[in-house]
Structures are given as structure tokens and as C-alpha cells.
N, C-alpha and C positions, 0 to 999 in steps of 0.2 A: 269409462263406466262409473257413474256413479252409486253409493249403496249410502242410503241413510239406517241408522239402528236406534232404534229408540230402549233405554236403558242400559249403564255402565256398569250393573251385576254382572257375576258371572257368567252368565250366558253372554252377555250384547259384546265385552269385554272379551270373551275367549273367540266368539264373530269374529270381531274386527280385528284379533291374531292369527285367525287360519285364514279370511279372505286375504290378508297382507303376505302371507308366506307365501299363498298358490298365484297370487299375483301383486305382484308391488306397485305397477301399475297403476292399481283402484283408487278412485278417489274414495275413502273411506269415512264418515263422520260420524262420532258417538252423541247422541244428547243422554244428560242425566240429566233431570232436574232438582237431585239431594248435592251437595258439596262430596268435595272425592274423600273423605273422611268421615262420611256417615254411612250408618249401616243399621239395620233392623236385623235382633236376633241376635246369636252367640258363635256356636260352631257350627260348622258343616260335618258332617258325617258321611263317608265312604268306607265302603266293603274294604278287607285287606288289600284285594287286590285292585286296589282303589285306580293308580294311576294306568294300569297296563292299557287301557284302552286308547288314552292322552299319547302313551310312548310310543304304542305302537307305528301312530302318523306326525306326533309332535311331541319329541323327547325335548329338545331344548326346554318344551314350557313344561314338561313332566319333571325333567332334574332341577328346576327351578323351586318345585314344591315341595319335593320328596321330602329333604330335609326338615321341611317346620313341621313336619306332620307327628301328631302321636299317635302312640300304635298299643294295641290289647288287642288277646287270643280271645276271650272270654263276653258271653253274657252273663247276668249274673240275676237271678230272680231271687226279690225277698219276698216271702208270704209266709204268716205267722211264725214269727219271729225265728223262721228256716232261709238260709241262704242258699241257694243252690246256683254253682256252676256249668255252665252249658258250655262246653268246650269246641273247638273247630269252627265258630263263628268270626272270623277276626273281623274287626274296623280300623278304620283311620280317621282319627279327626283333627282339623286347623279350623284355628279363628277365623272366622269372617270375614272380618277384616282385612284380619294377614292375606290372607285370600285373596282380597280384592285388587292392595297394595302389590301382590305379587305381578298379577295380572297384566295392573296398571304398569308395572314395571317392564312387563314384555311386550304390551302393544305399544308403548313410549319407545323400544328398541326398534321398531317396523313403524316406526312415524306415525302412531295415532293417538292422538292426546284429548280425550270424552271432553265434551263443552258441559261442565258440570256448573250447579247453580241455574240452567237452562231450563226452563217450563215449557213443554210444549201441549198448549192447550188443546187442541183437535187435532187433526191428521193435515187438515190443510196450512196448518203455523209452518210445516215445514216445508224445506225448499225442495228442488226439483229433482226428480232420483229413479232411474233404472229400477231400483227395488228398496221396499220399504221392510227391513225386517223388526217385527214386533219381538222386541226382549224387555218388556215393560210391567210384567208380570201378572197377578190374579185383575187388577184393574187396567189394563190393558187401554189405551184409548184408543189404537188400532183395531183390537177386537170391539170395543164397546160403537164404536164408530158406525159398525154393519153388523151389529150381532146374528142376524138371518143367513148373512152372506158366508159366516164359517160355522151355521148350525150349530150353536152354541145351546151347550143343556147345564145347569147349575143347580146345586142343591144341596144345602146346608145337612152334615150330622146336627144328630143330638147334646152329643159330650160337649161341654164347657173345659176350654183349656187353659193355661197362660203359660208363657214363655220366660221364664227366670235365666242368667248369668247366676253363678257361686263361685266365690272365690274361697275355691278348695279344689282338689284331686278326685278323682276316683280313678282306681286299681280297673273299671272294667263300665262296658256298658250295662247299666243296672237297671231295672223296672224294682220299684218298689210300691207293694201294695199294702195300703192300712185300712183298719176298720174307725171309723171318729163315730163321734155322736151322730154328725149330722146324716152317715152313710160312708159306703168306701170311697177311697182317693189312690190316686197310682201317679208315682213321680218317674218321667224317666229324665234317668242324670248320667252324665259322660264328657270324660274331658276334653278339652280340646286344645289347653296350652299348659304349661307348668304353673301350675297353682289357680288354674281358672275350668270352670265345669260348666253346661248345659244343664239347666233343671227346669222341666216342662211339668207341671203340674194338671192334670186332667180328674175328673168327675164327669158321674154321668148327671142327667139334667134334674134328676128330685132332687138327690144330693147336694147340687146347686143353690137351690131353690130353698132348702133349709137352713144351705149354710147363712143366708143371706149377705153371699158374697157381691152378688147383683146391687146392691143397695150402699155398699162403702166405696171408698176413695182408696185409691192403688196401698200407699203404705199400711191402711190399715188391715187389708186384706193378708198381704205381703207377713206380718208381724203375724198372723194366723196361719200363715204356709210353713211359717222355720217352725212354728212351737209343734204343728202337726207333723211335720217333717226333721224334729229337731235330730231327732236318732241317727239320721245319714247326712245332717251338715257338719254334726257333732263344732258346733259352735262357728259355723262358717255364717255370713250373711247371705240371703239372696239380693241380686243386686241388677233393677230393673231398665229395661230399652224400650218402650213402648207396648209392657207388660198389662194387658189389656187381656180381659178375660174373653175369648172368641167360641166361634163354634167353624169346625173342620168344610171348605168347600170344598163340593166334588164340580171340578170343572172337568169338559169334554166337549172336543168341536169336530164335528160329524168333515169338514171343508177346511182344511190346515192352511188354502191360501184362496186369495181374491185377488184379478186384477195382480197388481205388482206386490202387493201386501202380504207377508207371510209369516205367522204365529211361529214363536218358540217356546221352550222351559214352560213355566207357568201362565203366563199367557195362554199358554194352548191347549194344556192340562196342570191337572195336580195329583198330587200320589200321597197318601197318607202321611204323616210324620212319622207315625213307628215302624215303615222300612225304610226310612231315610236313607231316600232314594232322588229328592227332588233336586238338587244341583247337579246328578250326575246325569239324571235325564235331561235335562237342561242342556248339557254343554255336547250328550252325545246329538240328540236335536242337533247342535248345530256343525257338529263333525257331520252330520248324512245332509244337510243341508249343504254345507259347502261342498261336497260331494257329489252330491246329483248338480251342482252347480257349473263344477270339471266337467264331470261328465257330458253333461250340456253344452259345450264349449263355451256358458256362461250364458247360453238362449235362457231369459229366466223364466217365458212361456212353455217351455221345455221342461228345464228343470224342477218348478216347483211342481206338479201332479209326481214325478218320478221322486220327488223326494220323501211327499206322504205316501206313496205304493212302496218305497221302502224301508221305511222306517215302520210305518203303521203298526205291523206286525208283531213287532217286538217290544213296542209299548205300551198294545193290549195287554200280551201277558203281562208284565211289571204291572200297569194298574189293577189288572184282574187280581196280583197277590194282594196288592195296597189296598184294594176295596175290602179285598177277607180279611187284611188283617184290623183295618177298622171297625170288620162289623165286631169282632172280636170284642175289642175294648169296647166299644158302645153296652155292652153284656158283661163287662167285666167284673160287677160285683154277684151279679150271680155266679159267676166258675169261680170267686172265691171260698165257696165253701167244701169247693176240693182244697183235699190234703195237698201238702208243700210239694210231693212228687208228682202228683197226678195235673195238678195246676200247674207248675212247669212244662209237664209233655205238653198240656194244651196251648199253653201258649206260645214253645219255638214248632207249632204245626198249625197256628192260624191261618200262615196264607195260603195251605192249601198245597203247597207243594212239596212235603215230607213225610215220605211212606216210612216201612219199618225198615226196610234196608239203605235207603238212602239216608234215615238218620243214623243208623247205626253206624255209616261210612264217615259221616259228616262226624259224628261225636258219640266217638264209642266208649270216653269214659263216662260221658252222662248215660249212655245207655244200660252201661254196667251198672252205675249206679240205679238206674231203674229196674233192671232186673233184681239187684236183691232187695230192693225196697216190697217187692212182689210184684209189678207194672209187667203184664204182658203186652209187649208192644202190638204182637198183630190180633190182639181183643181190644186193645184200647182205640 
């Protein structure tokens, strides 16, 4: 049986680890068409309890990670010149890269080595295959191929964002929100190796539009994000990858497969950046994928409809938080002229899923702290 994968990110890459483990058998082949040392972007960010779901079916490639991973209890909101900790949140984040390299390292143990440098122009450049899995991400040329055929709905937010590297620390994952001339701005920043940070820069679109960031050349933009942000680099640079000022897609495909063809990770969807959530959905994709695959005794007319009836389910909700907590930030300057208490509860209950007991479970020093601040939770 052969399986082609289109993209050696983490999705196509952790593919061609669990098809190899459930069968060694497979003929497996990765295309990349970037070099195995490029990478778009900084860290990856996972919940604390990041890997349990990898361990549970694939510990080898879960103890492989563990170690690079950094780890913090804490979110951390700044708003008017108030810092507030959100406690019971934890994360995990590792480099991208390191990530990828790890990856590359365990599918290299089960014989699969990605043909990186590869351009695969259309869906017919490639050779003959059982099953085509799309892990090629928001431009997909698998999906873009039959965009009808997987129901595909797309649609641009409002917010203008961009994607910075720092080389510095941070103690926690942080949102920080400022007021400038041109309108508010909100960085989130968290690290993800010893002395290197994630720092995502977002506005909403007038903001934009007066900063006249639309109209310069990356560094000189970049030289206007550290002096507006100089406060929490505290003399660090930002230090850019294809730091491109974007606006947030909301992708969705009604049809997860065609014929032998079948969407993963981004590709298939997307989930906001501020639950950052998108690699982990990505890789569980393709744990229920290779799953209903078993189960199928590898029929893949079989397995792929069983794959979206069960997975589906569980990745409405995830998007459904991701879409509240974007509409969230899309609004963001208006919930700043809540107080530094009240603006924090609103913002760790954007996506909708945090009553007063359940935050109170989840973080009851923050909630302490919002009762004496006066914050009655079940009024608020």
C-alpha cells in the first residue's frame, strides 16, 4: 500500500510516524517543497498537558519531546499599567523547528526520510498512491484542486497581525494591551526556548490604517513595534521570519475527503492563534485518521467517512471556542476601558467555556483575587 503526504510540518511528519509504527510494511513518501531547515513562525504552544494525548498511543515520540519543552503555570495580562496573574492555565512551548528536527528524527528511525526541496505543483505532479493525505496547510493544493468537492467556506477577520521572534524570556504567557496614538495594540508573547520568545503583534483594522503600517517596508515597521512595545522587550530585539502583516483565515470544509484525497491540520481547518491550538489539532487529525484507518483494516473507502464522523465532533467544539475567542480580540479595544480586574475576567471567559465554578476550580487564586477587588463572579 502505498500513502503519499503532501507537507513535512508537523502534521505530514507525525503521518508518516504512526502510519510506520501501525505498519512498517507501507510504502510511505513525504513531499516538502521548503529545505528540512526552514520553517515559518517561532513556537509552538501546547496546553500543560500537552503531550498525554501523543503518550498515550506513541510514547517513544512523546519522550522524545518532553525534554525541549518549556513549561509556565501562568497567564499573565497587562492592562493599564496592572499586571495580573491568571493561575491554573499551564502551557508548553518548543521551537518550531526543534519540533520539526525532533520529528524528523523519529520518522528517519521507521525509514521515512520527506523529499524536501520537492515542488509539487498540482495533485497530478504526483506519483501513484492508495491515498493522498493533504498536510500542506491553509494553501493546500489538494484542497484548492476541488475546492467544491471538500465544501470549502473561507473568510478573512478584520484584525491585522504580524508574527515576531524575541530574543528574550518571558516568566509566563502574556497578552499585553497598550493604548498609542494611532489606537490600541495587544502583543502576545511566550517563550518557547532559553532566551527566545514568540511575540505576535495584533490591531484592529482603523488602528492599522492610521498607523500607516500598510504603507512601510518590514524593518521599518518592526523599529515602531519594539519603541511601542519597548516596556516588555525591555531592550530585547524583535527578530523577523516572514513577518508580514496578515489578517486571521477562518477556514472550514463541510467534506474532509474525496475520492483517495484526504484534508489534515490546517489544510482542513483553522483555529484561532489565541487558543493555540493549531499544531495540536493538527497531529490529533492525524492520530483519528490513522485510526479509523486500523480500524478499516486499511480499506481507505472505508476509513476515511469514519474518520470525519469521529473526529468531527470534537473539533467543532475547539473551533467554536477559537472563533469566540477571536471575535473577542476583534473588540478588543473597546473591553479596554474596563478596569485591569474586570478586563482580565473578560478575557480568560472569551471562548465561552468558563462559568463561575469552573473558573473558580481552574484558578482560585485569581478568583480570590477578584473577589476582593469587588468582581462578583456570577453578576459579572
Amino acid at each position: 500500500m502505498r500513502i503519499n503526504i503532501l507537507g513535512a510540518g508537523p502534521a505530514g511528519l507525525y503521518a508518516a510516524i504512526l502510519l510506520k509504527r501501525a505498519r512498517p510494511d507501507l510504502d510511505v513518501i513525504v513531499f516538502e517543497q521548503n529545505p528540512a531547515d526552514a520553517t515559518f513562525g517561532f513556537g509552538v504552544v501546547f496546553s500543560d498537558q500537552a503531550l498525554d494525548f501523543l503518550r498515550s498511543d506513541d510514547p517513544e515520540t512523546a519522550d522524545l519531546i518532553a525534554p525541549h519543552m518549556q513549561r509556565w503555570s501562568d497567564i499573565v495580562v497587562n492592562h493599564k499599567g496592572t499586571s495580573i496573574a491568571i493561575d491554573g492555565v499551564g502551557f508548553a512551548g518548543i521551537g518550531r523547528l526543534e519540533l520539526l528536527k525532533l520529528l524528523q528524527e523519529r520518522a528517519a528511525q521507521l525509514g521515512v526520510v520527506p523529499r524536501y526541496d520537492t515542488r509539487i505543483a498540482t495533485v497530478d505532479d504526483l506519483p501513484p498512491a492508495d491515498l493522498v493525505i493533504a498536510a500542506d496547510g491553509l494553501n493546500s493544493i489538494v484542497r484548492q484542486a476541488t475546492p467544491d468537492a471538500f465544501g470549502e467556506t473561507m473568510t478573512d477577520l478584520d484584525n491585522r497581525f504580524v508574527w515576531y521572534g524575541a530574543d528574550r524570556e518571558f516568566d509566563a504567557l502574556t497578552q499585553t494591551f497598550i493604548d498609542t496614538e494611532h489606537g490600541p495594540m495587544n502583543a502576545h508573547h511566550y517563550s518557547y526556548a532559553p532566551g527566545r520568545a514568540t511575540f505576535i503583534i495584533e490591531m484592529e483594522a482603523d488602528t492599522f490604517a492610521r498607523s500607516g503600517f500598510g504603507e512601510m517596508r518590514e524593518p521599518a515597521y518592526r523599529a515602531a513595534c519594539e519603541a511601542y512595545f519597548a516596556e516588555q522587550l525591555q531592550g530585547a530585539r524583535l527578530v523577523p521570519n516572514n513577518s508580514n502583516w496578515r489578517r486571521f483565515p477562518n477556514l472550514m470544509c463541510d467534506t474532509w475527503h474525496s475520492g483517495n484525497r484526504v484534508l489534515v491540520g490546517d489544510a482542513l481547518h483553522t483555529a484561532h492563534f489565541s487558543i493555540g491550538s493549531g499544531t495540536r489539532l493538527a497531529l490529533e487529525d492525524v492520530i483519528a485518521l490513522v485510526a479509523a484507518l486500523r480500524d478499516a483494516d486499511w480499506d481507505v473507502a472505508t476509513a476515511l467517512p469514519a474518520y470525519q464522523a469521529a473526529r468531527a465532533p470534537v473539533l467543532a467544539k475547539i473551533v467554536t471556542a477559537a472563533r469566540r475567542s477571536a471575535a473577542w480580540y476583534e473588540d478588543f479595544g473597546a473591553r479596554m476601558a474596563l478596569d485591569p480586574w474586570s478586563f482580565a475576567l473578560s478575557y480568560i471567559r472569551r471562548a465561552g467555556r468558563l462559568d463561575a465554578a469552573r473558573l473558580a476550580k481552574l484558578a482560585p487564586e485569581f478568583t480570590a483575587r477578584l473577589h476582593q477587588n469587588g468582581i462578583d463572579l456570577e453578576a459579572a
